[in-house]
C-alpha positions in Angstrom: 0.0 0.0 0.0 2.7 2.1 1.2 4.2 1.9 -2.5 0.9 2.3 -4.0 0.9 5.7 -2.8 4.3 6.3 -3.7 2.8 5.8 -7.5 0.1 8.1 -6.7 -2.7 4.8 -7.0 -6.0 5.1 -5.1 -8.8 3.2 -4.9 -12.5 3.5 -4.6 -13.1 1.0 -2.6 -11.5 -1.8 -0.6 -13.0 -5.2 0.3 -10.8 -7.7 2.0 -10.7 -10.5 4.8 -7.5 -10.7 6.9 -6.8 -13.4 9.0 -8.4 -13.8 12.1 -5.9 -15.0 14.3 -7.9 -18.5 15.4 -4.3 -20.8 14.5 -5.5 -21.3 10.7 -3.0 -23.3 8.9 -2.0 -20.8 6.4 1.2 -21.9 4.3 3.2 -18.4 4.8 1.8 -17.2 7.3 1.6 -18.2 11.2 -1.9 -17.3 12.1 -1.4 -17.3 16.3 0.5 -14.0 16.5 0.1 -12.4 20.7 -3.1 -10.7 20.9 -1.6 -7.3 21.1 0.7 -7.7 18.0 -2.6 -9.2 16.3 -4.3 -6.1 16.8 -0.9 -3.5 16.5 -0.7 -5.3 12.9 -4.2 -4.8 11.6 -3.7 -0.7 13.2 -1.0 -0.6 10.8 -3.1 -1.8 7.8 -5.8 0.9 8.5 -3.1 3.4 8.5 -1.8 2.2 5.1 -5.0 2.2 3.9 -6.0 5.8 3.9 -3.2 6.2 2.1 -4.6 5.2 -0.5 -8.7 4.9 -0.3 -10.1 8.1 -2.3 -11.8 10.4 0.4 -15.3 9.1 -0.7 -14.2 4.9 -0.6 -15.3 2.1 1.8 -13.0 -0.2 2.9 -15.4 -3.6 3.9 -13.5 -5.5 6.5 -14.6 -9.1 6.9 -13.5 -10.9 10.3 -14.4 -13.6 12.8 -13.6 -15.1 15.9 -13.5 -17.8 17.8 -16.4 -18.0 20.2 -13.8 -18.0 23.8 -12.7 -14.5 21.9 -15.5 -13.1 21.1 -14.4 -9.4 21.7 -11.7 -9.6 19.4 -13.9 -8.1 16.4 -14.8 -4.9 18.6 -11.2 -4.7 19.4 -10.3 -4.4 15.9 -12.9 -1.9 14.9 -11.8 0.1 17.5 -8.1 0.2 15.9 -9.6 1.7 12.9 -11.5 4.0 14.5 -8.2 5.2 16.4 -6.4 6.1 13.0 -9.4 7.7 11.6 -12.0 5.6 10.1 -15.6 5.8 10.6 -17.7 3.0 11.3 -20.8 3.5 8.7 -22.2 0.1 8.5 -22.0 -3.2 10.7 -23.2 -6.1 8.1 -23.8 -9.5 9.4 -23.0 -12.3 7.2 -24.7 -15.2 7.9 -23.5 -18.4 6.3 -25.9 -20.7 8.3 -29.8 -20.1 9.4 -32.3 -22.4 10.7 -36.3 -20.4 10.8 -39.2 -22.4 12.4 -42.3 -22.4 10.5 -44.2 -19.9 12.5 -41.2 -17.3 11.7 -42.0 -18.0 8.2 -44.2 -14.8 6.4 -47.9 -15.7 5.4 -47.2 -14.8 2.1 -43.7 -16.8 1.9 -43.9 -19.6 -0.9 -41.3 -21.6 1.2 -43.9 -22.0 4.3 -43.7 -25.6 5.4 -44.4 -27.6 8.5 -40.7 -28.1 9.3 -37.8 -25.8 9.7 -36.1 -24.4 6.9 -32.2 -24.3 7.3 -30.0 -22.9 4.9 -26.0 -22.8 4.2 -23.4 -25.3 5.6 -21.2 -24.6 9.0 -18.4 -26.4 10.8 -20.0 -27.1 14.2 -18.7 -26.7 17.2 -18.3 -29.6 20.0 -18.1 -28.0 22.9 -20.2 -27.7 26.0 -20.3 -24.1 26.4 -20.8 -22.3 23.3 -23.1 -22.6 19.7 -21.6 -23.1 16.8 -21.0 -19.4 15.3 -22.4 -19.4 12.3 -22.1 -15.8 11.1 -19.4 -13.5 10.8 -19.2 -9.5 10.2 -18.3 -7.3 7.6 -17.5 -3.7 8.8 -18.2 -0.7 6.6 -15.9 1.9 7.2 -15.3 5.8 5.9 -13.2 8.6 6.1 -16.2 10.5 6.8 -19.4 8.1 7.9 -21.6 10.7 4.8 -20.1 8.8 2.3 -23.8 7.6 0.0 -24.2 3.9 -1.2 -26.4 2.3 -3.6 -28.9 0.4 -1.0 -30.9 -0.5 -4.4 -28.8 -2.6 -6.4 -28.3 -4.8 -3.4 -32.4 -4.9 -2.7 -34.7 -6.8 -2.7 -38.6 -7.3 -3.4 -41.4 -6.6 -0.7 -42.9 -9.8 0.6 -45.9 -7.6 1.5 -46.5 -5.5 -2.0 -49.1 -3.8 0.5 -45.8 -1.4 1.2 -45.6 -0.3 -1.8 -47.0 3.1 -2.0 -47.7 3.4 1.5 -44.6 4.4 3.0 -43.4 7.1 1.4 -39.9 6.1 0.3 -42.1 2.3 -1.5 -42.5 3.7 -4.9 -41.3 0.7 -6.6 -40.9 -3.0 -5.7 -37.2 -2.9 -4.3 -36.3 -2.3 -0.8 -33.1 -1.8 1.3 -31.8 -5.2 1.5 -30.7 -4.4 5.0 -27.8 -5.1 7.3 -28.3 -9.1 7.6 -26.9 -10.8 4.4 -27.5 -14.2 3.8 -24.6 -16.0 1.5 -23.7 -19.8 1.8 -20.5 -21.4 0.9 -21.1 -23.7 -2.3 -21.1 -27.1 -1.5 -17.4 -28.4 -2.1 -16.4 -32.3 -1.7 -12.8 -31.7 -2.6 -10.2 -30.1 0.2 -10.0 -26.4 0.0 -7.0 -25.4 -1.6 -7.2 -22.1 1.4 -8.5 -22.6 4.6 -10.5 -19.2 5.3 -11.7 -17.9 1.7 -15.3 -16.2 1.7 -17.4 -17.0 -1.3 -17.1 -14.8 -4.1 -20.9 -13.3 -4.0 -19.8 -11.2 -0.7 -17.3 -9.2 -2.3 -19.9 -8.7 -4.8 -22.2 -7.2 -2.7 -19.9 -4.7 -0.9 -18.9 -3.8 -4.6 -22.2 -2.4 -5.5 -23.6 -1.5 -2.3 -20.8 0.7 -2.6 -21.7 1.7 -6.3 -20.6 0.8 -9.5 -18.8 3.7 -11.5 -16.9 4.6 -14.7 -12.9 3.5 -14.0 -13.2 2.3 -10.5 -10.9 0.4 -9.0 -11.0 -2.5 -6.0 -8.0 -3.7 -3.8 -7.7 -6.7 -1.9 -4.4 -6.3 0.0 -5.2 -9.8 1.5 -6.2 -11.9 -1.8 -5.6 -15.3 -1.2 -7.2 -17.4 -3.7 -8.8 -14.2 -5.9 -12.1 -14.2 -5.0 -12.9 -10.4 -4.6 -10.9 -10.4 -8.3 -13.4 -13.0 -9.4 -16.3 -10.7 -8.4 -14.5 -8.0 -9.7 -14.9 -9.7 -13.6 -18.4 -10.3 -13.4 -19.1 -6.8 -12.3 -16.7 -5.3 -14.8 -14.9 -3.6 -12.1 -11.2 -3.1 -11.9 -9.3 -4.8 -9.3 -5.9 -5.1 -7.8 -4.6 -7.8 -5.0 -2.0 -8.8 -3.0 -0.8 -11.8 -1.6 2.0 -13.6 0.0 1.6 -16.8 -0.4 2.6 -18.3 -3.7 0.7 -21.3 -3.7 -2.3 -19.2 -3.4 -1.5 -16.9 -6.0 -0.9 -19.8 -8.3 -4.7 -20.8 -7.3 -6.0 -17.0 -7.9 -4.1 -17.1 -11.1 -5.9 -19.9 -12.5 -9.5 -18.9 -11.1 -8.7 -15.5 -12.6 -7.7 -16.9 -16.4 -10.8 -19.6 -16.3 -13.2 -16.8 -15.5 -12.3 -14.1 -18.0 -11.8 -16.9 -20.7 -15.1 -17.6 -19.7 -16.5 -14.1 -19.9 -14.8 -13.9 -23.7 -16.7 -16.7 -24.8 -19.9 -14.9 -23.8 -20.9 -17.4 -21.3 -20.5 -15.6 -18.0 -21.3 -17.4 -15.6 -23.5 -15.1 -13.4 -23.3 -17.5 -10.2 -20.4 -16.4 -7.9 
């Protein structure tokens, strides 16, 4: 980032997923640094990061925890906000959701008389805590004014009622809201990384953000290239870094196998 600036490089927006410090087994990196140098080292990313973020981006910041650390989250947010960020938004991903019938709308074509659960987890065996089966995705500023397109990432009114009656219901589309849904794809083989988010999250940060002429995306922590991946489909510019080389050899390959499929005009619009 640091020599980014020195080429005079900005981006409009940067989406990203560092590690989270839970003892993954990364190849390069050792992911079980002391809490305080944990948190010291993600300070120091934030304060690259202005360097470079135009004054109306948003860097999304996607982290976890393990459920004995459940403050570590907060803690980093708090970095940020020590170098200058803003907090805007606080998404929750949620990759797993189980919703009894009676939660289920009247008008809901899935109603049934059993629970519906969506999206795959790794449970937890332990006594004292639930399996933790969402993560965040902070939304950050220089300024906290900076205006997204709530639209694009909408969705329909169960209740068409709406439309028309509140003031701001004068179509079919509504603010998709904080809570975002997204489910790994079922994959049999090993993982060739073991913390990569699906490729449809980066997606929506993109445009909830807003798509414009000549923007430009970095991912200073790319692993396997799937905020580039999003960044094709959209048509979006894009920029990564990564130290790993086995992983760049992966986002390498992901990267050529989706723009040769986007040149044969069979884009496959399923991240």
């Amino acid at each position: 980032m640091h020599k980014m600036k020195g080429e005079n490089i900005l981006v409009d927006a940067i989406v990203t997923s560092p590690p989270y410090n839970i003892n993954k087994e990364y190849g390069e990196y050792k992911d079980n640094k002391e809490i305080d140098k944990y948190l010291e080292w993600l300070q120091d990313v934030a304060k690259a990061s202005q360097l470079i973020l135009k004054n109306d981006g948003s860097f999304f910041l996607n982290i976890g925890c393990r459920p004995a650390e459940p403050l570590i989250p907060f803690l980093v947010v708090e970095k940020f906000v020590k170098v200058g960020y803003v907090l805007q938004n606080t998404i929750h991903w949620i990759k797993s959701v189980s919703i009894d019938p009676e939660d289920i709308g009247r008008n809901n074509e899935f109603r049934s008389n059993e629970n519906l659960s969506i999206g795959h987890f790794k449970p937890i065996i332990s006594e004292r805590y639930l399996s933790d089966l969402h993560e965040y995705v902070f939304h950050f500023t220089k300024t906290g004014s900076v205006k997204v397109d709530k639209l694009r990432t909408g969705v329909t009114y169960q209740d068409k009622s709406n439309i028309g009656r509140w003031k701001s219901a004068i179509r079919d589309k509504r603010d998709r809201g904080n809570v975002w849904v997204i489910s790994y794809p079922t994959i049999q083989e090993s993982r060739p990384h073991p913390a990569v988010f699906p490729a449809k999250l980066p997606q929506r940060c993109i445009e909830l953000h807003g798509i414009k002429p000549n923007m430009f995306v970095y991912d200073p922590f790319m692993g396997i290239g799937n905020t580039a991946l999003a960044c094709i489909g959209l048509k979006v510019n894009y920029f990564g870094t990564e130290i790993d080389p086995r992983y760049i050899k992966v986002a390498q390959e992901q990267i050529s196998r989706k723009i040769e499929t986007y040149l044969r005009g069979n884009e496959d619009k399923s991240l």
